[in-house]
C-alpha positions, 0 to 999 in steps of 0.5 A: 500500500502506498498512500500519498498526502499533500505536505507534513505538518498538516492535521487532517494528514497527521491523523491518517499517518497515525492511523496508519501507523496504528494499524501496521499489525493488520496491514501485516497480517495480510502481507502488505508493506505500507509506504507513505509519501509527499513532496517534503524532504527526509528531513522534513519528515524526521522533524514532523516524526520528532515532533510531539503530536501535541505540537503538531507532529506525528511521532514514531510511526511504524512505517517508512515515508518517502521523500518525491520531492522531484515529484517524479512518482506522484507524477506517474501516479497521477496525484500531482497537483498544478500546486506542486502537492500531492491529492491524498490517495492510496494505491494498493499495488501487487508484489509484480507491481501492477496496480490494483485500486486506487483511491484519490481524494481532493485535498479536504477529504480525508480516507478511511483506512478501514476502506484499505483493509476491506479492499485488501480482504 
């Protein structure tokens, strides 16, 4: 599974890492790696990750998020916008790459990761 959001340090992104994160044990049980990804650096997602939730981070999430910032995937994925940010999408992709769904939403609109689970099931 890869997801992509639009930038770190944004709230509505925030709790769907979390979430994420907190469901790393049923992604596993099911033998799905989750990646995320945006356009920030790896540096900007060590900060968000070193940051307290309570200030607007993440902390320690359970998987690996990546850093597009030529913005090369996001491109091929067709979830970049003109703004230079991602939409929020998730792509389940098969282990010979193919992809299998993908979910895309505009910027205000969240994603249930329950929605993920039922589709890997």
């Amino acid at each position: 599974v890869l997801y992509t959001y639009p930038a770190d340090f944004t709230f509505v992104c925030a709790s769907e890492l979390v979430v994420f994160s907190k469901m790393q044990k049923e992604f596993e049980t099911r033998d799905c790696q989750v990646l995320g990804m945006s356009v920030d650096t790896e540096h900007v997602h060590k900060a968000w990750k070193n940051t307290p939730r309570e200030h607007g981070g993440i902390g320690p999430i359970a998987h690996p998020l990546l850093a597009d910032v030529k913005r090369e995937v996001a491109a091929r994925y067709g979830c970049l916008l003109r703004n230079g940010l991602c939409l929020r999408a998730v792509y389940i992709i098969d282990k010979a790459g193919f992809v299998r769904c993908e979910m895309k939403n505009d910027l205000p609109l969240g994603r249930n990761v329950d929605e993920t689970l039922r589709i890997l099931d």
